[in-house]
mmCIF file of the C-alpha atoms, coordinates in Angstrom:
data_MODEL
# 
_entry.id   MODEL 
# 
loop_
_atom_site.group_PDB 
_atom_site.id 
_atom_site.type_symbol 
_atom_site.label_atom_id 
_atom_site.label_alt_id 
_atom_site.label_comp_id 
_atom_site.label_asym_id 
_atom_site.label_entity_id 
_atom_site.label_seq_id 
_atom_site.pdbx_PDB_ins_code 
_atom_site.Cartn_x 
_atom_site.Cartn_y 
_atom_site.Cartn_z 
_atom_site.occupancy 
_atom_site.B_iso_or_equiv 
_atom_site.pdbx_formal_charge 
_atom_site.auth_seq_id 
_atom_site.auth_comp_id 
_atom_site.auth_asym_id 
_atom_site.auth_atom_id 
_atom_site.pdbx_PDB_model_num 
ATOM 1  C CA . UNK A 1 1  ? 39.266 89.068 71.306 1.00 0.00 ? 1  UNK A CA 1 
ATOM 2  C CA . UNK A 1 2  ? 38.185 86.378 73.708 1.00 0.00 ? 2  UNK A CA 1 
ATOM 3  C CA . UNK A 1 3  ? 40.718 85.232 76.659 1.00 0.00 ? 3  UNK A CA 1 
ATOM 4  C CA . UNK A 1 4  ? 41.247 81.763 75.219 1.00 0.00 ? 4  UNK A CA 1 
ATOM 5  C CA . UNK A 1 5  ? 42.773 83.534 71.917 1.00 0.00 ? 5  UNK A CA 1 
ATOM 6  C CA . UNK A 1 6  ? 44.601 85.423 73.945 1.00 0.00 ? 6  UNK A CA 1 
ATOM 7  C CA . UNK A 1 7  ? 46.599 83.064 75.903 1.00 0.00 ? 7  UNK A CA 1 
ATOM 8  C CA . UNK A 1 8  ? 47.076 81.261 72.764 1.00 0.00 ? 8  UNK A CA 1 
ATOM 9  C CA . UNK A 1 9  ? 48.826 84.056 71.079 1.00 0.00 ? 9  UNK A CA 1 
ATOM 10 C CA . UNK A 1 10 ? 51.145 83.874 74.548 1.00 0.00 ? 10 UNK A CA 1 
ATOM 11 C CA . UNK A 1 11 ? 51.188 80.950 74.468 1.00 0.00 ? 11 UNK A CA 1 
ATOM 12 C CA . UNK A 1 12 ? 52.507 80.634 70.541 1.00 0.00 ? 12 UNK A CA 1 
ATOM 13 C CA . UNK A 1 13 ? 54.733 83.471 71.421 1.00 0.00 ? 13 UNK A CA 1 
ATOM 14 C CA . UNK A 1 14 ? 56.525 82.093 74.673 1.00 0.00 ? 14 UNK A CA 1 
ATOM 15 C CA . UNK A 1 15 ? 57.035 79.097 72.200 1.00 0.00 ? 15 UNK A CA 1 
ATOM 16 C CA . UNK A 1 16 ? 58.441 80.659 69.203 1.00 0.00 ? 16 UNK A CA 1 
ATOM 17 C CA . UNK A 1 17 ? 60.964 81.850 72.051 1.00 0.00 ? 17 UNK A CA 1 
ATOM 18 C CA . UNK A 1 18 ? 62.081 78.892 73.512 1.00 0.00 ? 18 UNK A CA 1 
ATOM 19 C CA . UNK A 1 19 ? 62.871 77.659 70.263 1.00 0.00 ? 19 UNK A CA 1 
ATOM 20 C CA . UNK A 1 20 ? 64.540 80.175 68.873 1.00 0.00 ? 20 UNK A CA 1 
ATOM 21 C CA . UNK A 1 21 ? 66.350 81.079 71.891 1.00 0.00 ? 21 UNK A CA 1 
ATOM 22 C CA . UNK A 1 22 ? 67.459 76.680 71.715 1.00 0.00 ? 22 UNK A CA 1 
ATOM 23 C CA . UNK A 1 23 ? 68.186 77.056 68.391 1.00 0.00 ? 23 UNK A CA 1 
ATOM 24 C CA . UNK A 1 24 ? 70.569 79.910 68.674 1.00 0.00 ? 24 UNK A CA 1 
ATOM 25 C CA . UNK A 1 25 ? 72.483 78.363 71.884 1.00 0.00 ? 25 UNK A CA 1 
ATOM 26 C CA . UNK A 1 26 ? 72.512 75.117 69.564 1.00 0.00 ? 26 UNK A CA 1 
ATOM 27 C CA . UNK A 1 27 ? 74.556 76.945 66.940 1.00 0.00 ? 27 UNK A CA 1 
ATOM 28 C CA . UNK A 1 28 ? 77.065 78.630 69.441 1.00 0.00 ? 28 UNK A CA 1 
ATOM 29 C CA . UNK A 1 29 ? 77.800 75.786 71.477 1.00 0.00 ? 29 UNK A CA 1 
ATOM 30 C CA . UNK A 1 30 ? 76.706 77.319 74.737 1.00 0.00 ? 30 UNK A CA 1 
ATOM 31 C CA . UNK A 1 31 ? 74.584 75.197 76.727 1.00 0.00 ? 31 UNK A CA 1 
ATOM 32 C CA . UNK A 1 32 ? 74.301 72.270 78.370 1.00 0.00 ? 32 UNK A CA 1 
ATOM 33 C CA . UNK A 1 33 ? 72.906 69.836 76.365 1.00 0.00 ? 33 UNK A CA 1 
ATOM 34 C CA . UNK A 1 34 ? 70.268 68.529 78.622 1.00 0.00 ? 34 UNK A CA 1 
ATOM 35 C CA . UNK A 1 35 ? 69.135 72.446 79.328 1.00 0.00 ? 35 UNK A CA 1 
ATOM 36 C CA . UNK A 1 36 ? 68.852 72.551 75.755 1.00 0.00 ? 36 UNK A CA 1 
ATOM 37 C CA . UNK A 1 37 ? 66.845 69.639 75.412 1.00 0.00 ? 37 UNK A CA 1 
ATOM 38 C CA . UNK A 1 38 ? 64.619 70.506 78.226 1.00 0.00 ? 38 UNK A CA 1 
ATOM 39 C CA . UNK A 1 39 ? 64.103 74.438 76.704 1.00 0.00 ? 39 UNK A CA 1 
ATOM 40 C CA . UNK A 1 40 ? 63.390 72.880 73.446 1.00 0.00 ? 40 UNK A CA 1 
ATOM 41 C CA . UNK A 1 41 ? 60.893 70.506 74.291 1.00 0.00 ? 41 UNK A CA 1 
ATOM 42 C CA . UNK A 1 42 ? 58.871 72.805 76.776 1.00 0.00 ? 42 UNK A CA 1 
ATOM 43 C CA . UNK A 1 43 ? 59.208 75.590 73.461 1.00 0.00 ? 43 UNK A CA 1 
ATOM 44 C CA . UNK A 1 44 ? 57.541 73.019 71.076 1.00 0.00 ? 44 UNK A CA 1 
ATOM 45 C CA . UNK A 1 45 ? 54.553 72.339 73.364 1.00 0.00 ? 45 UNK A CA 1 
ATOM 46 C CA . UNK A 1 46 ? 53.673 76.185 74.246 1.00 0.00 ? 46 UNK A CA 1 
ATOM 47 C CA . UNK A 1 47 ? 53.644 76.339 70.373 1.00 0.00 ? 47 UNK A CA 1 
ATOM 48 C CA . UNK A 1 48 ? 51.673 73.501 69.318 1.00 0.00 ? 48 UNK A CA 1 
ATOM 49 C CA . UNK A 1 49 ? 49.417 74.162 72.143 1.00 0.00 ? 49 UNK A CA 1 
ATOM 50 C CA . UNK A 1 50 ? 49.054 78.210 71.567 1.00 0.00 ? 50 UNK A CA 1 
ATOM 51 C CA . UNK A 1 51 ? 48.312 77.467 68.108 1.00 0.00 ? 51 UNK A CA 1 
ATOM 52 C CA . UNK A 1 52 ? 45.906 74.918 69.101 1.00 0.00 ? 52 UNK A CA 1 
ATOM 53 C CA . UNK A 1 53 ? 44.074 77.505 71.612 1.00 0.00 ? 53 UNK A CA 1 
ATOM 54 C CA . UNK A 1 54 ? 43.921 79.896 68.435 1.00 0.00 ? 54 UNK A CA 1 
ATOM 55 C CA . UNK A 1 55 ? 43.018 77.964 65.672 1.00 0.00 ? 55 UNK A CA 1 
ATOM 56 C CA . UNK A 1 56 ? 40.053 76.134 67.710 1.00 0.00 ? 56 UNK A CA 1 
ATOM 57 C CA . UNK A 1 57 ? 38.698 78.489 69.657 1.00 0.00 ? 57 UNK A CA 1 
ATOM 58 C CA . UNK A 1 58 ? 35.258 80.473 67.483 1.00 0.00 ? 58 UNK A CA 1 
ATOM 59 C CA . UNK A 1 59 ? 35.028 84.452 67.008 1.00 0.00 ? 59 UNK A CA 1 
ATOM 60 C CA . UNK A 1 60 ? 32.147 85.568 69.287 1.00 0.00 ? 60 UNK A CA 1 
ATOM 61 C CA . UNK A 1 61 ? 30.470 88.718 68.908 1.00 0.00 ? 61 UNK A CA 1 
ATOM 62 C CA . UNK A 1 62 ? 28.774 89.845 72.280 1.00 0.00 ? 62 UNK A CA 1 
# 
């Protein structure tokens, strides 16, 4: 497993977090909405952009 992979899988990770984590303060009425906002948006581009990293980047045997 190359080093671009694996930041993508951290990456992907980080962003299934935010969103879940904005998602669950969205149902309970806890934060501030502009936190929320801010948390949600940063969470959607570590996901798109960890899945990115992962689906381009080739298998290389060395």
């Amino acid at each position: 497993m190359n080093l671009k992979r694996t930041f993508g899988t951290i990456l992907t990770v980080l962003g299934i977090i935010g969103l879940i984590y904005t998602g669950v303060c969205i149902i309970q009425h806890n934060s501030n909405f502009t936190t929320l906002t801010v948390i949600g948006i940063i969470g959607v581009f570590f996901f798109f952009t960890g899945i990115s990293l992962v689906r381009t980047t080739g298998d290389e045997a060395k």
